[in-house]
Each structure stands twice: as structure tokens, then as C-alpha cells.
C-alpha positions in Angstrom: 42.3 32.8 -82.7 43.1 29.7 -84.9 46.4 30.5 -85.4 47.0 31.2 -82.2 45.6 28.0 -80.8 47.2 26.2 -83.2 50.8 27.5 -82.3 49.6 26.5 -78.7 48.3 22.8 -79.6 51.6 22.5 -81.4 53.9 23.4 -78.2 51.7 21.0 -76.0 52.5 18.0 -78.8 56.1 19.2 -78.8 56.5 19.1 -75.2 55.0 15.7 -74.9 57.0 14.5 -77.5 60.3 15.8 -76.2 59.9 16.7 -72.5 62.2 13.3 -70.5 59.6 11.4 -68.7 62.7 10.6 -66.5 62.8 14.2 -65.6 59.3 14.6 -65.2 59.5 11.8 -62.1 62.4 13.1 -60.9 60.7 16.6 -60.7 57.4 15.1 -58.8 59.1 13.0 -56.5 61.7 15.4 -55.3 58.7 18.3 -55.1 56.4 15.9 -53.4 59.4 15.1 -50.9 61.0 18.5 -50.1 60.2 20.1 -46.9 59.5 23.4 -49.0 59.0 24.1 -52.2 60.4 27.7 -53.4 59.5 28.8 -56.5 61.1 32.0 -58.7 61.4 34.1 -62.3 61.2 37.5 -63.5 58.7 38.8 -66.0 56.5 36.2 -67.4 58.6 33.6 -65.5 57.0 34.9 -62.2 53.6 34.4 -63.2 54.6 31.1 -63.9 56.3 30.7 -60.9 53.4 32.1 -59.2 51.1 29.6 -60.3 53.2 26.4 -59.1 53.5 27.8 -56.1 49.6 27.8 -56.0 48.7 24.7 -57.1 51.5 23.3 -55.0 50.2 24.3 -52.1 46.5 23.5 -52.8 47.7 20.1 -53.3 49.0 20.1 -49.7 52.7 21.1 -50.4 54.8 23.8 -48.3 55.1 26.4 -51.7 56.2 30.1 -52.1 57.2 32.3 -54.3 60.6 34.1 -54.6 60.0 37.8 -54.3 61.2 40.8 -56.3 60.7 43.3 -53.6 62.8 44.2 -50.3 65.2 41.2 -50.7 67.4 39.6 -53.7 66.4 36.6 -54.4 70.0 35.3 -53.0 68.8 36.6 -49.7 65.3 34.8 -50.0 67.7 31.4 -50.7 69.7 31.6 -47.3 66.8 30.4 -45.5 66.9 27.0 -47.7 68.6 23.9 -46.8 68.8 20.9 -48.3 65.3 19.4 -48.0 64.2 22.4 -49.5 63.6 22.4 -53.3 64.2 26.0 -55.9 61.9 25.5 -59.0 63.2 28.3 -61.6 61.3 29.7 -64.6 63.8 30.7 -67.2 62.9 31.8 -70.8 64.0 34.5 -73.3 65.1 36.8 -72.3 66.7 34.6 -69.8 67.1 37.1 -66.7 70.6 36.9 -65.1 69.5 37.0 -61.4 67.3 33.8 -62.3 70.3 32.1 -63.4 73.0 34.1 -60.5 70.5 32.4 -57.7 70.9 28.6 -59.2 74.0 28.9 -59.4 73.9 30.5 -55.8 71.7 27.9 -54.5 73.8 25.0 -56.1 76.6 25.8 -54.1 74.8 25.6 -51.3 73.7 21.8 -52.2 70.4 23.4 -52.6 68.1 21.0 -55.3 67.6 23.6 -58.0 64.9 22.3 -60.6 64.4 24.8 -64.2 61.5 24.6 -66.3 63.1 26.6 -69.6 62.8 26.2 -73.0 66.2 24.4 -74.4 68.1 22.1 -73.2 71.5 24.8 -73.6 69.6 27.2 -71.7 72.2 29.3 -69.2 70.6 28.2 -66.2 70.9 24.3 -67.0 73.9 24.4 -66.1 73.3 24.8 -62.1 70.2 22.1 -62.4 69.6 19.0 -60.7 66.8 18.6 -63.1 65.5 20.1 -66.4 62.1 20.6 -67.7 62.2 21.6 -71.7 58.8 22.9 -72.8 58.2 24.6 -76.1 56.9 28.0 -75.6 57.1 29.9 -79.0 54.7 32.7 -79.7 53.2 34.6 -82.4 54.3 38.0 -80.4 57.9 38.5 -78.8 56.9 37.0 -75.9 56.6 33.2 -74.6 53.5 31.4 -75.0 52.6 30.0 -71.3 49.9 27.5 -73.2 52.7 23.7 -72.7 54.6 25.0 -69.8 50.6 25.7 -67.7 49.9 22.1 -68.9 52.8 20.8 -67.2 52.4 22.9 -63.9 49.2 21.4 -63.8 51.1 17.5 -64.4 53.6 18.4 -61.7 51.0 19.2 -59.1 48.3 16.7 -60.2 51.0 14.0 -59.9 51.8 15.6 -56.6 48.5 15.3 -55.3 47.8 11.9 -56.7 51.1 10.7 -54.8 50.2 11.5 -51.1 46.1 11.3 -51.9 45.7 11.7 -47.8 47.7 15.4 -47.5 46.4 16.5 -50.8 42.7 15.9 -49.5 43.1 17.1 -45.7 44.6 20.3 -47.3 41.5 21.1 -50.0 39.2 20.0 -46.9 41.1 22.4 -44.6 41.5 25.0 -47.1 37.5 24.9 -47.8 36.6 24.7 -44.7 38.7 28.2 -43.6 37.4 29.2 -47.0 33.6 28.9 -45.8 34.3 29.9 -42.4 35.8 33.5 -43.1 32.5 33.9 -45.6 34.6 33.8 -48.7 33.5 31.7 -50.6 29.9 29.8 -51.0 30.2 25.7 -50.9 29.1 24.5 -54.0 28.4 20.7 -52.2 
């Protein structure tokens, strides 16, 4: 458990320490802006992607999440324009549809934002923005640990940004929430 948290602690320092604060505004002003946020990945990148989408959208914010189901994800793109925003997940093994669909979504001048782990990564090459965030792991996988801090940054500084949307939307939300009996208000 040490270990383990330690590695984690260390990728949340490294992050902060490396991770353009230039980017980072970039990022919350052009999510806070877009007319809809679409979200995407494959494997642990979809969780990821999964959770933006979330707390985007709890924080008042027009957020999906591509799906890997009936549709390609370059059919799922079609129905963005320009006001629209693509936030991509993309970490080793970097999945070639990820990177196929910026590049797709770039030509169609399509804001494509990646949150990936190097700054060479394949799909930083089709960006209008990069988010670098350490994730190395004791197993062969990617630790989530910096990269959940950050989602949680991104939609905090969101929220804080349009305060009015992010509180009608929580109110709303509760309010549906408490009306459909699922859920017990805790005020």
C-alpha cells in the first residue's frame, strides 16, 4: 500500500511540476466555452473519459462520452462542429482509433484537446492542446491517481468560472434527484 501510494504521490508532484499552466487555461477556458464537450478512449482511457464527462456535466457543462458500441467513433464526430470541443485520453498502449479520430476531427477544424502521458505521444500531433500527466504504475498498466486529480482541476475550474450554471445545474440535478426518490437530501 506504501509503495503504491507513494508511486501515486510521486505522479501528482510530477504533474504539477511539469504539466504547462498555459495549457491548463487553455483547456478550462475552451471546455467552459464549447457548446459540447465530447469526451473519448479505449481501455482505461474510457474510464477516464467517462469521468470528465461526469463531472463536466455536474458542473453544468453539455458532456458525453464517445461510445465503443454501434458507431466508430469517426461516426460519433460527424455530429461536431466547431463550437464543439473532443477531449482524448491516450496512454500506453496508445489505441490507433483514439489517435485516427483526432486526426479525423482536426480536419474537420474540430478543437481536439489530449490528456496523454508525453509530450511525443502519437496523438499530439492532431491537438490543439496537450495535457502531460505522469501515470506510471507498479503493474503494466497506467496509474489514474495525477491524471483523476487533474479531471477534478479541469471541472472545478469549470465550475468556479460560470459559479451561476454550475449552481442552477447541482440545484436542478438535486432537485430531479429527490423528486424521482433517488436519492435522500442530506440538507
Amino acid at each position: 500500500l506504501t509503495e503504491v501510494a507513494n508511486l501515486d504521490i510521486k505522479n501528482i508532484n510530477d504533474t504539477l511540476n511539469l504539466i504547462e499552466r498555459k495549457s491548463v487555461s487553455c483547456v478550462i477556458n475552451r471546455t467552459s466555452s464549447a457548446e459540447r464537450v465530447l469526451t473519448g478512449g479505449l481501455g482505461i482511457s474510457y474510464l477516464l473519459a467517462e469521468i470528465l464527462a461526469y463531472q463536466l456535466t455536474q458542473v453544468g457543462i453539455n458532456s458525453s462520452v464517445l461510445m465503443h458500441a454501434h458507431t466508430l467513433f469517426h461516426e460519433q464526430v460527424l455530429f461536431l462542429n466547431s463550437k464543439d470541443l473532443l477531449v482524448l485520453f491516450s496512454f500506453p498502449p496508445y489505441s490507433k482509433e483514439t489517435i485516427d479520430v483526432a486526426k479525423f476531427a482536426e480536419e474537420r477544424k474540430i478543437d481536439v484537446i489530449a490528456i496523454t502521458n508525453k509530450p511525443a505521444s502519437p496523438i499530439t500531433f492532431y491537438t490543439k492542446a496537450n495535457l502531460i500527466v505522469e501515470s506510471r504504475n507498479m503493474l503494466f498498466t497506467n496509474s489514474f491517481a495525477a491524471i483523476s486529480v487533474l479531471l477534478n482541476a479541469i471541472a472545478t475550474s469549470c465550475a468556479v468560472k460560470d459559479k451561476a450554471r454550475a449552481k442552477k445545474i447541482l440545484k436542478e440535478s438535486e432537485e430531479i434527484a429527490i423528486n424521482q426518490n433517488l436519492i435522500i437530501s442530506g440538507s
